[in-house]
ROKE-281223 format. One record per residue: residue in one letter; y, z negated, x negated of N, C-alpha, C in turn. Coordinates in steps of 0.05 Angstrom, whole numbers, plus 5000, padded with zeros to 4 digits. Example, Ala and Ser with C-alpha at 12.3 -4.5 7.8 and 13.67 -1.06 7.14 Angstrom:
// residues 2
a488648444736491048444754493448444736;s495548584743497948574727500148434742;
//
This chain:
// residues 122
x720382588023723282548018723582477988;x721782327976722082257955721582487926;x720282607936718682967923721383127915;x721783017947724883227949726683247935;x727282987937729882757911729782877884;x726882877877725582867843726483177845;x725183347854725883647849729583797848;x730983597864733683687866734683657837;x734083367842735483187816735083307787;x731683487786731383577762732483927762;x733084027783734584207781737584267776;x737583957783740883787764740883817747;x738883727735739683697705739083947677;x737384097697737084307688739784507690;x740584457706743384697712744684557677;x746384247695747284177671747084237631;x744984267636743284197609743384597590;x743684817610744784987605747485067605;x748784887630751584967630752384837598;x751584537590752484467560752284627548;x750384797546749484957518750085237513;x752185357533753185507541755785517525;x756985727499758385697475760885807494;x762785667489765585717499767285817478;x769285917485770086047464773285897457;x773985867434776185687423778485887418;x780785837435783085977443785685897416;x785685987393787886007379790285837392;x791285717380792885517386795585417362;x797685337372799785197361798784917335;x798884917324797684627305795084747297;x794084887293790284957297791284997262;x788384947244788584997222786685087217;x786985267197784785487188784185407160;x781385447157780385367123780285657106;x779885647073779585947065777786097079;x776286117095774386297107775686457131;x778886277144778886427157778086267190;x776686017184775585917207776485757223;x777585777245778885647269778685277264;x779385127255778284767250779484727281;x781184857283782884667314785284447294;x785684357309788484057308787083927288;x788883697275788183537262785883377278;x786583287299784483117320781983267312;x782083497322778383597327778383557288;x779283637269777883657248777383307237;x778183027246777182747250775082757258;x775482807290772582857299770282967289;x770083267281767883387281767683507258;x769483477240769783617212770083417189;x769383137181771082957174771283067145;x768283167132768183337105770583417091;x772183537121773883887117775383677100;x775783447117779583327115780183227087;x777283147075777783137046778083377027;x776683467033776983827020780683917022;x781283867045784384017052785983807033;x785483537039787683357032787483446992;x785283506986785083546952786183906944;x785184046968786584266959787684516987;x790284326995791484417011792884687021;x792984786989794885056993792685226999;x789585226994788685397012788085357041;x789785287056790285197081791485317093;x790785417123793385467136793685417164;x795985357168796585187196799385477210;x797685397243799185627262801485547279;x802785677278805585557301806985977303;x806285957333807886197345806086427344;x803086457338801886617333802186697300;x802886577288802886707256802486437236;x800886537214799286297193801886217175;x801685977165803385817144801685757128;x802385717105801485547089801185237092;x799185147092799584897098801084657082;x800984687057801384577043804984597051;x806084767054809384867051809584727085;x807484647107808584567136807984267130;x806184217120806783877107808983927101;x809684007077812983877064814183917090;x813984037110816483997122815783827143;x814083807152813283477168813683247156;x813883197132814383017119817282977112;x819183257120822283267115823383187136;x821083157163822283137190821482907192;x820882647185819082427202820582397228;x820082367243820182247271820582447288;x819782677275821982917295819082917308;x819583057340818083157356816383367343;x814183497363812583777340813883947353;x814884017376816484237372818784327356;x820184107354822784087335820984217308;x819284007295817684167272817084437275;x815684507288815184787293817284927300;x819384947306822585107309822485117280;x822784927265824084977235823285097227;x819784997231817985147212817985507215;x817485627236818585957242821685987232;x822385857234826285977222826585787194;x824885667178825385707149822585707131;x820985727142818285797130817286177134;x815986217108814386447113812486507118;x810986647145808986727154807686817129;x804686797125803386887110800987127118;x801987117149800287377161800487237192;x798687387219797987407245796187307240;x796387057269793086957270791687257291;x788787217277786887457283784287327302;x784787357326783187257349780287327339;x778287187338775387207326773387417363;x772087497352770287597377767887597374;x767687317386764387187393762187447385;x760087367373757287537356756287697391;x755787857390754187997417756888117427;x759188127433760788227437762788387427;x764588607448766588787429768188867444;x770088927432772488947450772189187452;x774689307475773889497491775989517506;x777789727515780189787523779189857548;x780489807569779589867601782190017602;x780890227615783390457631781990507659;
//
């Protein structure tokens, strides 16, 4: 019984221990900010978390930044000023303004994970 236990348990952790390491893929998003490369940071949150480097880099040179609302890039630097014109407003309210008086600076461009390719199904 006890053989038994040990062998489950380590086939627990083995499942687990691949399912972690198993790369998920990061879905473009509303607030997500992009550095000059082009590279997905996520929200301000994830770039705290896991980027703390970036946030000094952006905060010194912002305008190469860009932040997403509606599927299309801003400048970051031009969606500060207007977060900062809105204090207390909600983020949607921000993001309304921001599409009806800010200029898109292009389409965000969905990345496709290394080993893979897209492919039209008919």
């Amino acid at each position: 019984m006890n053989k038994k236990l040990c062998v489950v348990l380590s086939k627990f952790a083995i499942a687990v221990t691949i399912a972690a390491s198993v790369s998920v893929p990061v879905y473009a998003a509303d607030g997500d900010i992009y550095n000059k490369a082009s590279e997905n940071l996520g929200s301000i949150g994830n770039i705290l978390l896991r980027h703390k480097s970036e946030l000094f880099t952006m905060i010194r040179s912002m305008n190469t930044y860009k932040y997403e609302v509606g599927g299309k890039m801003y400048d970051a630097s031009d969606v500060n000023d207007k977060f900062n014109s809105l204090p207390g407003s909600a983020i949607g309210i921000v993001h309304s303004n921001i599409k009806a008086s800010l200029t898109p600076t292009g389409d965000v461009q969905e990345a496709v994970p290394d080993g893979f390719a897209v492919k039209s199904i008919e």
